[in-house]
N, CA, C and O of each residue as an XYZ file, in Angstrom:
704
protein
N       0.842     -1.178      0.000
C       0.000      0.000      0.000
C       0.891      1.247      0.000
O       1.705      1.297      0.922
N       0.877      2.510     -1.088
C       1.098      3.951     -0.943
C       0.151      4.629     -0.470
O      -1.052      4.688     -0.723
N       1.174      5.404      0.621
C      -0.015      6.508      1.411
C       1.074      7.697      1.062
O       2.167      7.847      1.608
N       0.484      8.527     -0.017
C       0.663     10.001     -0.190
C       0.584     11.155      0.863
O      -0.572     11.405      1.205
N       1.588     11.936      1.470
C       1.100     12.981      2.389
C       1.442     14.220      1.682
O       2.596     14.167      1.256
N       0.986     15.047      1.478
C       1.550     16.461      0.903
C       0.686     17.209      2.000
O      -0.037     16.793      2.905
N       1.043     18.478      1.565
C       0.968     20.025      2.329
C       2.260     21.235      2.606
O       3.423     21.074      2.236
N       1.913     22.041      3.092
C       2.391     23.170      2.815
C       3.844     23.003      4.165
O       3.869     22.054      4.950
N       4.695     23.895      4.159
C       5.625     23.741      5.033
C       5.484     24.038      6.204
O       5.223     25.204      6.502
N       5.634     22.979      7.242
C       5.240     23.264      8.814
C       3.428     22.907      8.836
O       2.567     23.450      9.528
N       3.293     21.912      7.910
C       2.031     21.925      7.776
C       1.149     20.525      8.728
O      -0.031     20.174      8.749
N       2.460     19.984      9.469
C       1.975     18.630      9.976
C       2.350     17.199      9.096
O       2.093     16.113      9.616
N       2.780     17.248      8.156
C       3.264     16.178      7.135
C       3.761     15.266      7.712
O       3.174     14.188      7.811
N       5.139     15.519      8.306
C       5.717     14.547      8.911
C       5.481     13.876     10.108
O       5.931     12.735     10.220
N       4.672     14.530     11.293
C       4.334     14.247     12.418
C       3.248     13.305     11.920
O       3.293     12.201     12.464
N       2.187     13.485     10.927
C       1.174     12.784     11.037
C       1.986     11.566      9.905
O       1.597     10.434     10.195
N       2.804     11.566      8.946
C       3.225     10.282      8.084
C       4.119      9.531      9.667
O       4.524      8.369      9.621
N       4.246     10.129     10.549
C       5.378      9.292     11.578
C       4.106      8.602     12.578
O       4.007      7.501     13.120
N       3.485      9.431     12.547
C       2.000      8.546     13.485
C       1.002      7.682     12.715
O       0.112      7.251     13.448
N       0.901      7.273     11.300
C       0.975      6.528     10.572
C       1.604      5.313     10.565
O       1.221      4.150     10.690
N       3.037      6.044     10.327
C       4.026      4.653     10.641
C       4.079      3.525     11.229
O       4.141      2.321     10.981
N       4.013      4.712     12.623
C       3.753      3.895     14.259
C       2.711      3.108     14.176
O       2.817      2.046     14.790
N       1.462      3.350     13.449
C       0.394      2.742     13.784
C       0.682      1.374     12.756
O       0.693      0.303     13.363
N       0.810      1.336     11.934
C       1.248      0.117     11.216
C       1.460     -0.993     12.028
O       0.993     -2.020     11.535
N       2.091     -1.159     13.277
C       2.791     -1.903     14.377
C       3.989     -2.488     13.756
O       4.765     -3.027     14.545
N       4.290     -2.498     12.564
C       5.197     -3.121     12.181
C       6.552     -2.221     12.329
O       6.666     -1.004     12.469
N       7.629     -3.347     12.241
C       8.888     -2.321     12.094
C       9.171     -1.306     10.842
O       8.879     -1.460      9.656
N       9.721     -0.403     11.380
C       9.239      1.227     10.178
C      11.097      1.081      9.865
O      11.879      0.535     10.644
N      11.458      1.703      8.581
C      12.731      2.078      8.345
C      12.091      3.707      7.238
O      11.437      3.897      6.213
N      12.812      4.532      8.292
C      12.885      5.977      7.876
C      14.229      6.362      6.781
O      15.411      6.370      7.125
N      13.673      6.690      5.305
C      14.613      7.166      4.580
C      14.226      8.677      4.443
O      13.180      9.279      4.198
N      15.346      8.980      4.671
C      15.360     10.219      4.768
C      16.524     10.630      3.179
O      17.406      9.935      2.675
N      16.197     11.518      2.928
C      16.408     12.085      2.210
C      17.558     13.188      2.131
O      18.495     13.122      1.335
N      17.310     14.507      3.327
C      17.949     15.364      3.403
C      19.517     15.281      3.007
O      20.071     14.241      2.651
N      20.256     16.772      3.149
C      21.888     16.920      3.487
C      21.806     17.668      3.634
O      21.099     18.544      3.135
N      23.041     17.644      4.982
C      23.248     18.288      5.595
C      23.999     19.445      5.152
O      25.138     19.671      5.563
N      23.411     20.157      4.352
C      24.346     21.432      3.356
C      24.887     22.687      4.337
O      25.852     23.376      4.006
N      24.171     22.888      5.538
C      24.899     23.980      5.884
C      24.167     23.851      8.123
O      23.202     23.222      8.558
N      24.921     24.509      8.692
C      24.487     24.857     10.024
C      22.976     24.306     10.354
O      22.684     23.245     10.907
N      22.340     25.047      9.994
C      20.703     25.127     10.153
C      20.040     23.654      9.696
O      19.035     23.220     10.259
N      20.639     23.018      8.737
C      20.069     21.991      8.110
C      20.629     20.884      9.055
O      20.068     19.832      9.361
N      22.070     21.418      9.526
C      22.722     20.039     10.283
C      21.875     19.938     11.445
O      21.603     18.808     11.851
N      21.375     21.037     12.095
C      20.751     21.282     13.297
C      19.342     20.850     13.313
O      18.743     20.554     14.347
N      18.649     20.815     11.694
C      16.834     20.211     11.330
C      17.050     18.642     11.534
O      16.310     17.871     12.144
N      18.424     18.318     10.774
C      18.693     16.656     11.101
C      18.610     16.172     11.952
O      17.870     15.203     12.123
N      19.301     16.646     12.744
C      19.954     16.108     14.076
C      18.115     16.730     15.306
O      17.597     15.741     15.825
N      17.748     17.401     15.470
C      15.886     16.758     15.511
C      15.291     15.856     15.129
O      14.716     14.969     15.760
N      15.429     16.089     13.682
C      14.485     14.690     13.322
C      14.473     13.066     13.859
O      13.623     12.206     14.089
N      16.458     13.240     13.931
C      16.914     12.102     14.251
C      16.099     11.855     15.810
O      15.359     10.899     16.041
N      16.381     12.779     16.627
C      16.385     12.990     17.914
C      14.924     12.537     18.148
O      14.552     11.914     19.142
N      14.127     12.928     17.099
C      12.546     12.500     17.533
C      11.954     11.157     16.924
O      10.846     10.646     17.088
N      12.941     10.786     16.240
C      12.416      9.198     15.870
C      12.366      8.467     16.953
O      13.080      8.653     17.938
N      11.488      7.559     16.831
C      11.442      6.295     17.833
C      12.798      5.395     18.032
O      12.910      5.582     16.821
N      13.566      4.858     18.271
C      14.677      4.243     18.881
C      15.034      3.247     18.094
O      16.121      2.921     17.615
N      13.894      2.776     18.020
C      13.720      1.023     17.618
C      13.284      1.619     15.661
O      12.624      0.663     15.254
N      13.343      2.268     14.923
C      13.150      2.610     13.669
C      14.485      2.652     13.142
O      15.317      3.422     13.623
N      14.764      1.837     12.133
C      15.865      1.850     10.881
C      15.644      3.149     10.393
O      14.485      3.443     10.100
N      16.919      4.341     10.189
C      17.036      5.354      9.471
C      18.383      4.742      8.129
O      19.450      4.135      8.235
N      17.748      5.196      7.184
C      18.697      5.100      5.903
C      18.700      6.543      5.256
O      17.714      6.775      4.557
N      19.643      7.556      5.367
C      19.930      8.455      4.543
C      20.189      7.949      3.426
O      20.873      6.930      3.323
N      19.498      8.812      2.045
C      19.569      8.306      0.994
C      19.272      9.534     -0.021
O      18.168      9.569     -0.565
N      20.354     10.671     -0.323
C      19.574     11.932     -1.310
C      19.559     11.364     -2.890
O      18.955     11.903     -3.817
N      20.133     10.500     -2.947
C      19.767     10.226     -4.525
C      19.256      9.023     -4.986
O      18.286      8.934     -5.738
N      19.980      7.979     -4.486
C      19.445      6.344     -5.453
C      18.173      6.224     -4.501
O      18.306      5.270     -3.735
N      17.154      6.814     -4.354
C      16.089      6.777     -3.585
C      15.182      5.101     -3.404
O      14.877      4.478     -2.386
N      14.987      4.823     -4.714
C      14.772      3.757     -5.410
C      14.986      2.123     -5.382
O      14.364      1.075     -5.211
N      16.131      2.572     -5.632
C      17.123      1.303     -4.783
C      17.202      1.299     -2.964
O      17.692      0.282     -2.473
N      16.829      2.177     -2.196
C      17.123      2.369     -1.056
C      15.593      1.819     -0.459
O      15.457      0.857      0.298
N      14.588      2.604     -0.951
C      13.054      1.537     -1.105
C      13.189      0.142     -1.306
O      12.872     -0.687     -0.453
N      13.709     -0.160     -2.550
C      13.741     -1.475     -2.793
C      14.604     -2.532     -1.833
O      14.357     -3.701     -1.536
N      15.623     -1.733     -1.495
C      16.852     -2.346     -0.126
C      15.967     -2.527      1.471
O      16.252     -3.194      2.466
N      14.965     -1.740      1.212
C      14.458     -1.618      3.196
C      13.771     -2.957      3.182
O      13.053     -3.406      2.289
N      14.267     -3.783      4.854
C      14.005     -5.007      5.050
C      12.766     -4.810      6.158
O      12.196     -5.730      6.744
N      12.520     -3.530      6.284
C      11.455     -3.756      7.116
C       9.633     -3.579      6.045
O       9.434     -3.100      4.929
N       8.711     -4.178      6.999
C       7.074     -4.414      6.072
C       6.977     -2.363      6.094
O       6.716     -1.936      4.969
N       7.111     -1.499      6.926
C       6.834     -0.129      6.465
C       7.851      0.509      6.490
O       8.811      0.362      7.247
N       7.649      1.519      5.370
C       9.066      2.581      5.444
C       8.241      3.855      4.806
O       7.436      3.911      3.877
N       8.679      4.672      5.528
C       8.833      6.280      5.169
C       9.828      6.980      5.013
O      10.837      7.301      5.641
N       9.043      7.279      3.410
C      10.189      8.265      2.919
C       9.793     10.058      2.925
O       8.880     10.806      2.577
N      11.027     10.115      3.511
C      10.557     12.109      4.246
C      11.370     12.532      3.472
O      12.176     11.607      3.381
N      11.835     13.646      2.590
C      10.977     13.810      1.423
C      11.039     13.799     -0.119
O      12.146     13.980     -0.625
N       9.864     13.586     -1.000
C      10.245     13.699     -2.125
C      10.490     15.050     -1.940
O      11.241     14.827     -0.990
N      10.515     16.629     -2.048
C      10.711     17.677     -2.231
C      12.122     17.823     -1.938
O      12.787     18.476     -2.741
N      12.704     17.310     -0.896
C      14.101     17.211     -1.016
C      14.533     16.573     -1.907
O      15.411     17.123     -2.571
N      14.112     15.165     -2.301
C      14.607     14.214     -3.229
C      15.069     15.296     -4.812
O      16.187     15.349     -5.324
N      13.964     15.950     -5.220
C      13.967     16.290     -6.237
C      14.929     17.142     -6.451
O      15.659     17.284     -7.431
N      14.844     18.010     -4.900
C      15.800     19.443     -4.823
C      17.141     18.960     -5.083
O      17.844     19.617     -5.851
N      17.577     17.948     -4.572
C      18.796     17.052     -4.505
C      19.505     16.740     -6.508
O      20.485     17.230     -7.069
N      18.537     15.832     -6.975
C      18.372     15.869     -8.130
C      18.815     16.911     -9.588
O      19.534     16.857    -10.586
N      17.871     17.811     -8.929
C      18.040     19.569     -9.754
C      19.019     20.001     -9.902
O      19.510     20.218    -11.010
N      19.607     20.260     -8.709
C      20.440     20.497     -8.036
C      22.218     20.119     -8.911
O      23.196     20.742     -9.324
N      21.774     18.853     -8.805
C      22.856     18.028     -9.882
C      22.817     18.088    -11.051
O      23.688     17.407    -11.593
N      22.020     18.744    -11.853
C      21.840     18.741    -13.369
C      21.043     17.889    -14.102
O      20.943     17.948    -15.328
N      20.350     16.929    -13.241
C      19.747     15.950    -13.679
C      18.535     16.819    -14.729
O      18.044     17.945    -14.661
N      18.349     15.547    -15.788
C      17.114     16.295    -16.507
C      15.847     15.877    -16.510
O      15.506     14.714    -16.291
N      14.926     17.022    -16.816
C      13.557     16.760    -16.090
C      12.955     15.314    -16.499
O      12.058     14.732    -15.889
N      13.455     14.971    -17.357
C      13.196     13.363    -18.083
C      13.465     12.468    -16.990
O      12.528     11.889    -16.441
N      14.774     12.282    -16.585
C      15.593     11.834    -15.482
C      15.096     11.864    -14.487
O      14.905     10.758    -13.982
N      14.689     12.947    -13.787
C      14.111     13.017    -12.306
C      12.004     12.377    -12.579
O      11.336     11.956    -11.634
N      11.679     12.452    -13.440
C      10.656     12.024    -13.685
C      10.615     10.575    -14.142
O       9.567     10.078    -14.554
N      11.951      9.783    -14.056
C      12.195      8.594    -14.803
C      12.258      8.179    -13.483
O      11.361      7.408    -13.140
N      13.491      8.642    -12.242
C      13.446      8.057    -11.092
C      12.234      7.980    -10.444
O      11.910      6.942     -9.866
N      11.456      9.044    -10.471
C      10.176      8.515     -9.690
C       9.366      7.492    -10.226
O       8.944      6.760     -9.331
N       8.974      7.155    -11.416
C       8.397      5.867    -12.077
C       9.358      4.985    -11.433
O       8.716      4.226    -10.707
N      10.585      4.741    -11.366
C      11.462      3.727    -10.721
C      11.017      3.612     -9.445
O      10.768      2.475     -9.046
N      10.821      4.778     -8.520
C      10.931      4.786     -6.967
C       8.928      4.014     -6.664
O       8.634      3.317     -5.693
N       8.244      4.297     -7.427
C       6.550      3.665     -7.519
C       7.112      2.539     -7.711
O       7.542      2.070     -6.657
N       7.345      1.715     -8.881
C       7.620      0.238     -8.775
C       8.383     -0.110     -7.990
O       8.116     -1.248     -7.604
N       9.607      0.491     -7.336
C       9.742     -0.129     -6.390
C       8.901     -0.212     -5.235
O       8.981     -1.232     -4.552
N       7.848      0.997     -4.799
C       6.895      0.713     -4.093
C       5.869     -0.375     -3.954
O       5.395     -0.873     -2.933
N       5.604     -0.665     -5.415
C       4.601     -1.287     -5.577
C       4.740     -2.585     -5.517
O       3.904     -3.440     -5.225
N       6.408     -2.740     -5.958
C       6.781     -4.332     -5.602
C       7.258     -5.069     -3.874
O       7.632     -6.220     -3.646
N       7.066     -3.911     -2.880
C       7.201     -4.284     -1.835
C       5.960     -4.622     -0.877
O       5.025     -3.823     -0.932
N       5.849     -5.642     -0.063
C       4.786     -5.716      0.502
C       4.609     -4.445      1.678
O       5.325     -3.456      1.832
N       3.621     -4.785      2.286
C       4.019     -3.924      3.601
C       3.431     -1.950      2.867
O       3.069     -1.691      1.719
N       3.517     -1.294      3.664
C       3.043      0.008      3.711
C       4.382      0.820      3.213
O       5.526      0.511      3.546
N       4.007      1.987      2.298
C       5.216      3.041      1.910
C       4.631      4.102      1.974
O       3.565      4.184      1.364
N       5.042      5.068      2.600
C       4.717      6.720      3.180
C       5.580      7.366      2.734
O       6.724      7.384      3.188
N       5.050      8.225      1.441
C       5.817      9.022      0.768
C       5.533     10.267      1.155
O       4.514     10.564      0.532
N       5.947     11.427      2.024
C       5.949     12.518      2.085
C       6.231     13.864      0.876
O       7.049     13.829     -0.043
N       5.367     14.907      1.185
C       6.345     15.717      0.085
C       5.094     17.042      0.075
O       3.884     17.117      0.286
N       6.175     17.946     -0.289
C       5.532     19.550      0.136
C       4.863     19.877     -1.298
O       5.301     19.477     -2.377
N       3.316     20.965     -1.034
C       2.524     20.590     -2.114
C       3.086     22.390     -2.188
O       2.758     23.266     -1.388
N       4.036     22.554     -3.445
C       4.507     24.006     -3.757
C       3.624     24.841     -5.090
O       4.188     25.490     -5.971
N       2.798     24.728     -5.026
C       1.624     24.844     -6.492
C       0.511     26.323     -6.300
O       0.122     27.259     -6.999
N       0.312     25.759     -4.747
C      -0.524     26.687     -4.431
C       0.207     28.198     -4.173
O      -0.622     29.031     -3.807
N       1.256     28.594     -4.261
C       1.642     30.396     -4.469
C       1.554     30.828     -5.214
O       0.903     30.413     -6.173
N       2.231     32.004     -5.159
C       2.776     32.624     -6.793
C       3.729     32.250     -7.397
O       4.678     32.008     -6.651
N       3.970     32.037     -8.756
C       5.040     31.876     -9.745
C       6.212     32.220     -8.921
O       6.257     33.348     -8.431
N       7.087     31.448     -8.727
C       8.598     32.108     -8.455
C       9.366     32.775     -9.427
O       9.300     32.439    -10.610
N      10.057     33.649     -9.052
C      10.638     34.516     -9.457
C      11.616     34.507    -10.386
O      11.890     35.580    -10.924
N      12.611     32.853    -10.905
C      13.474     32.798    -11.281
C      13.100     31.475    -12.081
O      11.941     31.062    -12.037
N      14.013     30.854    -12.762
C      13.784     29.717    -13.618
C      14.402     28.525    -12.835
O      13.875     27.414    -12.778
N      15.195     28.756    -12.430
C      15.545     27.258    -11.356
C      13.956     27.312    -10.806
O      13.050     26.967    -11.565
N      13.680     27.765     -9.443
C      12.613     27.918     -9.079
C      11.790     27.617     -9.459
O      11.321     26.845     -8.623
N      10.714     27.718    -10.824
C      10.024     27.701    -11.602
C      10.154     26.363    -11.790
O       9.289     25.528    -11.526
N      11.520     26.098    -12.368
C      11.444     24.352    -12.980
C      11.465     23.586    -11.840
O      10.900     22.525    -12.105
N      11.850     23.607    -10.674
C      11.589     22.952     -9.632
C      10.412     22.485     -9.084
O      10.128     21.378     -8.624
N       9.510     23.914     -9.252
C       8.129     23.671     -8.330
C       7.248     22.993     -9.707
O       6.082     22.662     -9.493
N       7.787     22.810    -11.018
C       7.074     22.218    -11.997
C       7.678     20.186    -11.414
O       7.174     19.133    -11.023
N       9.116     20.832    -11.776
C       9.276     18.910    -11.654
C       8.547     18.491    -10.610
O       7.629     17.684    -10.753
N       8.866     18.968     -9.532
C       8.123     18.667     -8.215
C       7.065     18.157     -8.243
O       6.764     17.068     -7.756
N       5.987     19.343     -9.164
C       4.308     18.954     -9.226
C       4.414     17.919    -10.176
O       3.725     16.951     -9.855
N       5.127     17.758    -11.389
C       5.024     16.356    -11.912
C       5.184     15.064    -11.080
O       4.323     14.200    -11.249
N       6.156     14.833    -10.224
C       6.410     14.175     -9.314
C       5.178     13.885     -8.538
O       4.446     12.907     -8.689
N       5.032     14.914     -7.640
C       3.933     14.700     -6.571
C       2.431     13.739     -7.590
O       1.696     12.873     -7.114
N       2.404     14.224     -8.845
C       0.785     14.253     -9.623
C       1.479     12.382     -9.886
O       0.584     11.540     -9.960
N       2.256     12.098     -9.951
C       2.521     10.637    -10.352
C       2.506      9.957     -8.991
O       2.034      8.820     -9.005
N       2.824     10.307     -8.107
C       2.834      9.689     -6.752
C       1.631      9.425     -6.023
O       1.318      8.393     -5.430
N       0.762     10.894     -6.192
C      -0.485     10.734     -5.750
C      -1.600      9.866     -6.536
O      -2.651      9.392     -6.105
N      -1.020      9.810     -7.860
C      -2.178      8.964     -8.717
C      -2.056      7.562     -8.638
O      -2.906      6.727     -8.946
N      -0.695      7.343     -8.109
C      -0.510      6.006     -8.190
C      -0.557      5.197     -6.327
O      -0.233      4.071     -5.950
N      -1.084      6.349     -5.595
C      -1.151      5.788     -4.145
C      -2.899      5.334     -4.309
O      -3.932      5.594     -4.925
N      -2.162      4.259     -2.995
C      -3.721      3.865     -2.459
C      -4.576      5.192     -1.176
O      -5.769      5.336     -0.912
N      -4.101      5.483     -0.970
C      -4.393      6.467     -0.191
C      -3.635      7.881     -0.263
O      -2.431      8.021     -0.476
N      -4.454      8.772     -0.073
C      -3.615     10.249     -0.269
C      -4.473     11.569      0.517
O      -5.653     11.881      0.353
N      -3.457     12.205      1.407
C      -3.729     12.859      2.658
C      -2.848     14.315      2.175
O      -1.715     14.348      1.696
N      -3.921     15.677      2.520
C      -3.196     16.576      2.458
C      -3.495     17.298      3.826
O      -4.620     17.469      4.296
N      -2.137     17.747      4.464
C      -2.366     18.547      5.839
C      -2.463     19.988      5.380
O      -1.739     20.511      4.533
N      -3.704     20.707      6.219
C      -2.979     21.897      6.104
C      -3.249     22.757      7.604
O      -4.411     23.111      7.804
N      -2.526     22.994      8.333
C      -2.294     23.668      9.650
C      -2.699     22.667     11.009
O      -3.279     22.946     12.058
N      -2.077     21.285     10.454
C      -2.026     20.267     11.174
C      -3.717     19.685     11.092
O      -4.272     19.168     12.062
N      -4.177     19.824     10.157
C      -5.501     19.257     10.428
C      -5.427     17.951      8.437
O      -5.142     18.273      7.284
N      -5.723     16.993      8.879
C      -5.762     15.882      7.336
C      -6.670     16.383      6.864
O      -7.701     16.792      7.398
N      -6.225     16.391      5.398
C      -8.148     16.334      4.806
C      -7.685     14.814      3.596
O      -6.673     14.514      2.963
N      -8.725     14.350      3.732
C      -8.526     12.993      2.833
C      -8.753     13.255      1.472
O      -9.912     13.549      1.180
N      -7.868     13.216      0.514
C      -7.626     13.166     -1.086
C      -8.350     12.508     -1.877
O      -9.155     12.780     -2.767
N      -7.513     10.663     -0.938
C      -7.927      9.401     -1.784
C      -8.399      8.848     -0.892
O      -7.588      9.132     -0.011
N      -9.296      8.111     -0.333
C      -9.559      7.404      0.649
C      -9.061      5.902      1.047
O      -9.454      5.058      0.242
N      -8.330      5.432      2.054
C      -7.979      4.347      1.986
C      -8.987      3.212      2.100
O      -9.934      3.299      2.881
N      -8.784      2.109      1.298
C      -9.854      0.798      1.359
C      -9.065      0.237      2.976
O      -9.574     -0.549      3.775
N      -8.202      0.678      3.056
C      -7.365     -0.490      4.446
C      -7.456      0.317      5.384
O      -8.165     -0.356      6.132
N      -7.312      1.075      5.819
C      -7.007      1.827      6.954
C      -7.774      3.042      6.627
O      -7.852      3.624      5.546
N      -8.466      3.388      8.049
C      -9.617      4.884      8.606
C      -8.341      5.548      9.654
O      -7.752      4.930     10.540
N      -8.135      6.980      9.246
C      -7.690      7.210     10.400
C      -9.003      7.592     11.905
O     -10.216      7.533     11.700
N      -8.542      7.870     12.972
C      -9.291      7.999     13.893
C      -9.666      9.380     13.618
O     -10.465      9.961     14.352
């Protein structure tokens, strides 16, 4: 099963894909995504880390995302985030073909694992146009990304100011 979370930043995403997790009962392996590029980011890590559960597999992973899905030995894993994933990607020169090729890769590998996959990722659509062309092509790959992820989940959840609103509805799981 894919469970899609999007929303806006600081929007509850991750707290509620991590109380998800938990509820699964099964053992969770957290891929994370991020890097640690500068002060502030080393300092968002080193939280996140700090607030995982103990007993959860973390796999940093900013690029072969795919393979790192397909590698997790546990029945659930969450991945926190595609929006980093992509930023990561861009970033490198990859082309929009490319980063839209890995995510078709990173779904089948979803789809070929049993067990639950929690794909996180920030929904950047709803502002204004950014200002610059990196920017621009980002919050486009991105929304290509997110529109393939969400179409292809069994379930899909958007937060916005910590409250879910349900997308897709799951056949398996009601939240409370």
């Amino acid at each position: 099963m894919i469970l899609f979370v999007t929303g806006g930043a600081r929007s509850g995403k991750s707290s509620f894909a991590e109380a998800r997790a938990a509820a699964s009962g099964e053992a969770v392996t957290y891929l994370a995504t991020a890097q640690a590029s500068d002060a502030e980011m080393t300092a968002r890590i080193g939280r996140h880390r700090a607030d995982r559960p103990a007993e959860w597999f973390t796999v940093e992973e900013p690029l072969d995302v795919p393979r790192a899905l397909q590698d997790a030995a546990t029945p659930t894993v969450l991945l926190d985030c595609l929006s980093l994933w992509v930023s990561n990607m861009l970033l490198l020169d990859w082309t929009d073909g490319a980063m839209l090729a890995a995510a078709d890769n990173l779904l089948s590998a979803a789809r070929a694992r049993p067990g639950l996959t929690i794909l996180v990722t920030n929904e950047v659509g709803l502002g204004i146009v950014p200002d610059n062309a990196l920017a621009r092509r980002y919050r486009d790959v991105l929304g290509w990304v997110n529109q393939r992820c969400a179409a292809a989940s069994d379930e899909a959840v958007v937060l916005v100011s910590g409250l879910p609103l349900q997308l897709k509805p799951s056949k398996e799981f009601h939240a409370p």
